[in-house]
C-alpha positions in Angstrom: 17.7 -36.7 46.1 19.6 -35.1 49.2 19.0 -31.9 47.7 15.2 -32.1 47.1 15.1 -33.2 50.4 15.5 -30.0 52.4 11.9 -28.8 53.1 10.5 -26.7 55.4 7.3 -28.9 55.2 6.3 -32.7 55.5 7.8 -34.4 52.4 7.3 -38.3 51.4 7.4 -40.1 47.5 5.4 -42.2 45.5 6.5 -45.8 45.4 5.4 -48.1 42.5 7.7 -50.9 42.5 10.0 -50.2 40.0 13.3 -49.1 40.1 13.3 -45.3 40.0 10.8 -45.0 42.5 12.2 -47.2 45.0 16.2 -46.0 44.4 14.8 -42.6 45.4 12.6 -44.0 48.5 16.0 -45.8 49.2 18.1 -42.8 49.3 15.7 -40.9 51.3 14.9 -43.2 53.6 18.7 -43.1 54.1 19.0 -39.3 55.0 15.5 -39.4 56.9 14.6 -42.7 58.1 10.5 -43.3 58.3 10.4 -41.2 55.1 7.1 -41.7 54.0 5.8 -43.4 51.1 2.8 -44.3 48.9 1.9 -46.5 46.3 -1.8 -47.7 44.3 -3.1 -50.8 44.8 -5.8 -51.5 42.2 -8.0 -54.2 41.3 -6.1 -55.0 37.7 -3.5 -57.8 38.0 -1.7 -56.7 35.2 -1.5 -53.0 36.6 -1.1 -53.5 40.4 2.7 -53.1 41.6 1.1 -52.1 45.2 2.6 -55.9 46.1 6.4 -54.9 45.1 6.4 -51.4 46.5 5.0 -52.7 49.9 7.4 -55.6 50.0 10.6 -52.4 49.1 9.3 -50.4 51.8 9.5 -53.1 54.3 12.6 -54.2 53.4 14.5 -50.6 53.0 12.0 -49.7 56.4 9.6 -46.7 55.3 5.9 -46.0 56.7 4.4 -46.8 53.4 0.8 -46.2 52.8 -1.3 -47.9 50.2 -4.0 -46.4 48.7 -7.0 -48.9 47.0 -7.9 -47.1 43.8 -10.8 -49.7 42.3 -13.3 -49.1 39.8 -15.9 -46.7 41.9 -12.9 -45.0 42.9 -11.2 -44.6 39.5 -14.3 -43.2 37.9 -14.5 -40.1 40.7 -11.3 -39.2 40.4 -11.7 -39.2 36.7 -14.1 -37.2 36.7 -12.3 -34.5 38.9 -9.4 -35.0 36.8 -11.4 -34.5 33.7 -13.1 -31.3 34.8 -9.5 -29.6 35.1 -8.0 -30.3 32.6 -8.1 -27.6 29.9 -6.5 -29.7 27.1 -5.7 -33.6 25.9 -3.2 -35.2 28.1 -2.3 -38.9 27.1 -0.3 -40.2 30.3 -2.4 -43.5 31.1 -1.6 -43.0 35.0 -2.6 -39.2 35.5 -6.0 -40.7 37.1 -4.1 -42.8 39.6 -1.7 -40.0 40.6 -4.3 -37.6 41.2 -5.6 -40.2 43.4 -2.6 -41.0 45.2 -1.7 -37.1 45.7 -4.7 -36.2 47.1 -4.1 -39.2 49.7 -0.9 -38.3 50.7 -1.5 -34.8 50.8 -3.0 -35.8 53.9 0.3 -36.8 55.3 2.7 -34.4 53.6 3.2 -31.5 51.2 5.4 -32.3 48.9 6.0 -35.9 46.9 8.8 -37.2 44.9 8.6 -39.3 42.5 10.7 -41.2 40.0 8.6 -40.7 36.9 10.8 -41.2 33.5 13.4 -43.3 35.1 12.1 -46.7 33.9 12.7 -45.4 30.1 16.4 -45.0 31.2 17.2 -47.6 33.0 15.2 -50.2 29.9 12.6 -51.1 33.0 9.9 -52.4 29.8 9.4 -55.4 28.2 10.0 -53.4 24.8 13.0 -52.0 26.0 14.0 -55.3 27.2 13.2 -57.1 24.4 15.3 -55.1 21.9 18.0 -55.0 24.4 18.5 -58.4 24.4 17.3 -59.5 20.9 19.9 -56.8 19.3 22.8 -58.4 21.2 21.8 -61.9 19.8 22.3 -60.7 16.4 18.6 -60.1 15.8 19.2 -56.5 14.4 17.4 -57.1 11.2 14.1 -58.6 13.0 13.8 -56.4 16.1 14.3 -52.9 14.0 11.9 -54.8 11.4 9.1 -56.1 14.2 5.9 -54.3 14.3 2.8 -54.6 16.6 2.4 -55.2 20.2 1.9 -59.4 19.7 5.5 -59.6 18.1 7.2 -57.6 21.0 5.4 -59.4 23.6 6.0 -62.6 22.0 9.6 -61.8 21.4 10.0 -60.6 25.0 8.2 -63.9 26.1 11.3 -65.8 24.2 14.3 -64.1 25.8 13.0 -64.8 29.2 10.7 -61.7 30.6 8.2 -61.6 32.8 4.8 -61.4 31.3 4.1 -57.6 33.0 8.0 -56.2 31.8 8.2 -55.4 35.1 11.3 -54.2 36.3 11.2 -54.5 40.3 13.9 -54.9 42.8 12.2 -58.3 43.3 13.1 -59.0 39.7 16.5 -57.6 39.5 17.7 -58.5 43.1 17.9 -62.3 42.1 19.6 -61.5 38.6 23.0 -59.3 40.1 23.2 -61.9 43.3 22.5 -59.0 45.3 21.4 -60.5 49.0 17.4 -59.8 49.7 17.9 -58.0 52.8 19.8 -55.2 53.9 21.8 -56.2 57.3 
C-alpha cells in the first residue's frame, strides 16, 4: 500500500465495508492521514455496506464520501457503461464502480481498491460455510451440497450473518479486538 501510495496527483480508495477495502484505507490513512475515501450507498438492503464503510472511516478517521447510487441513478450509469463496453463482462458491481469513479474523480485521480481480497481472506457466506462445515467433519455433505438454498441454509446453521458479510463490525467482536483505536 505504501508503495502505491507515492503520487504525484490526488489519490483516495474505495471503501465498501469489507475487509480488504478497509485494511488498505487503514494503512493509508496511516502514511497520509485524511486519505480520502468513498463508498455506495444504495437503496437495496441486502447490497448496501455504505453503513459499515462509514462507521470504518470514522473510526480509523478518513474524509469519506458517500455516494447514493438508487434506481434512476443505476439505470444512467448503466447505460454509459453499456455503450462502452465492446464485449460481455459479468462482474455484478461494474455499474456501481463506474458510478463511484466518476464521483471521486471529482476529488482525486487515482483510487485504490481492495477488489479480490474477500476471496482470500473467506469474506462469503459460501466460503464460510465450507470453512466451518469441513472442520465439523461435514466433508462428505459440503463437497456434495448443490444450489444456493443448501449453502445459505447451511451457512444460516453454523452461525452467519444472513448477508456473509465479512466487516470489521463483524470480525472486531469475534478476535476481542477493542472497537476503537486509542
Amino acid at each position: 500500500v505504501e508503495r502505491r501510495l507515492i503520487s504525484d496527483v490526488p489519490l483516495g480508495g474505495f471503501l465498501s465495508g469489507g475487509l480488504d477495502s478497509s485494511i488498505i484505507a487503514h494503512i493509508a490513512n496511516t502514511i497520509q492521514p485524511g486519505f480520502k475515501t468513498f463508498t455506495v450507498k444504495t437503496d437495496s438492503q441486502y447490497l448496501d455496506e455504505s453503513q459499515e464503510a462509514a462507521d470504518f472511516a470514522s473510526l480509523i478517521g478518513t474524509d469519506h464520501t458517500t455516494l447514493f447510487l438508487g434506481q434512476n441513478e443505476f439505470a444512467r450509469a448503466a447505460e454509459d457503461v453499456l455503450e462502452g463496453m465492446d464485449e460481455p463482462f459479468g462482474d455484478s458491481s461494474a455499474i456501481a464502480v463506474y458510478a463511484l469513479s466518476k464521483e471521486a474523480s471529482k476529488h482525486v485521480t487515482v483510487a485504490l481498491s481492495g477488489d479480490g481480497a474477500d476471496e482470500l481472506l473467506g469474506c462469503y457466506v459460501k466460503y464460510q460455510a465450507f470453512y466451518r462445515a469441513y472442520h465439523m467433519g461435514l466433508q462428505e455433505f459440503v463437497c456434495s451440497a448443490g444450489g444456493d438454498r443448501r449453502r445459505a441454509v447451511l451457512g444460516r446453521g453454523l452461525g452467519i450473518g444472513a448477508h456473509g458479510r465479512c466487516s470489521w463490525g463483524w470480525v472486531v467482536p469475534r478476535l476481542g479486538w477493542p472497537t476503537r483505536y486509542e
